[in-house]
N, C-alpha and C positions, 0 to 999 in steps of 0.2 A: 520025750525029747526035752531037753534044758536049753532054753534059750537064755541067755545072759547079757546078751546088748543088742541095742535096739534102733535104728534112728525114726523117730516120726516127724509128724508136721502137724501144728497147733496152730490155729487161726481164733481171734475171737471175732464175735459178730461185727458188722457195718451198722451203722446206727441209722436211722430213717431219716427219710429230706423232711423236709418242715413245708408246711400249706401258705400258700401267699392267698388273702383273702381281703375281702373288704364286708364290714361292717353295713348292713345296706335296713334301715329301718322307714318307715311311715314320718314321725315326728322327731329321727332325729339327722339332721343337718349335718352334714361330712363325717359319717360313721366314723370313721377311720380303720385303720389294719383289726383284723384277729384271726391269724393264722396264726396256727399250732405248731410248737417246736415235734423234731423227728423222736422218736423212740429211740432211749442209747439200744446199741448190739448187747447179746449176752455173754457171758462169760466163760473161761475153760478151766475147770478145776482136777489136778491128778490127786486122788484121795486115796490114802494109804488104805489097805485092808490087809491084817494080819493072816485071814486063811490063803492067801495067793506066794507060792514063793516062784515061781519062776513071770517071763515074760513074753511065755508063748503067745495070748492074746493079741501084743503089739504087733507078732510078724504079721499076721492077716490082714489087722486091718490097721493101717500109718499116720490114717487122716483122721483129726480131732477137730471139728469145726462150729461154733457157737452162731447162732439163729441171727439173722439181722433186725434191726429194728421196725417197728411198723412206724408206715409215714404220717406227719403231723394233720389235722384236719381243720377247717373253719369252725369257728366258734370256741375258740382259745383249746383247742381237745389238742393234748398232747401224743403222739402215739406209743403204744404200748412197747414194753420193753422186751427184748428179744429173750430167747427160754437159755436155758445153762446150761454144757455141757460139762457133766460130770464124765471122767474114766476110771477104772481102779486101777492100784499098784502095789505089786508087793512092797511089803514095808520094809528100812534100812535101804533104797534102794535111793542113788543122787540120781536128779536130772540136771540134766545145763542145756546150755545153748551152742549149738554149733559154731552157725552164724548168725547173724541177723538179717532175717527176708527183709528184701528189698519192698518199700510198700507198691501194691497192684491199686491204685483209687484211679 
């Protein structure tokens, strides 16, 4: 079977909340703040590969979604960054944009 158009749904990650914290030591007098900024989201990358010519894979599965970030922590720790999602595609092939998703925050 040749499939030849396709529509999906690509999301990249949410990136993490940040830590509100307070600095809390023996000798030192109004610590002050160190909480940690969130983790950016990861990202979604369509990577061409020349051994694929059609675009059967995309009928099954529609949804492309990138990892969200981990949350920020005390002691200035930033959190980690959300993982990557890669797909493949056959090559010569354009993508666009439909619309544009309304954002869901």
């Amino acid at each position: 079977m040749f499939v030849d158009e396709v529509e999906i749904h690509v999301a990249a990650g949410h990136g993490g909340r940040g830590a509100l914290s307070f600095r809390r030591e023996k000798f030192i007098p109004r610590g002050g703040p160190n909480g940690g900024d969130g983790g950016p989201g990861g990202n979604v990358y369509i990577v061409a590969n020349p051994n694929l010519n059609t675009l059967l894979n995309y009928r099954f599965q529609k949804k492309f979604e990138a990892a969200r970030g981990q949350h920020g922590e005390g002691s200035n720790r930033t959190g980690r960054t959300g993982r990557t999602s890669r797909s493949k595609s056959p090559s010569a092939r354009r993508s666009s944009s439909a619309t544009p998703a309304a954002s869901t925050c």
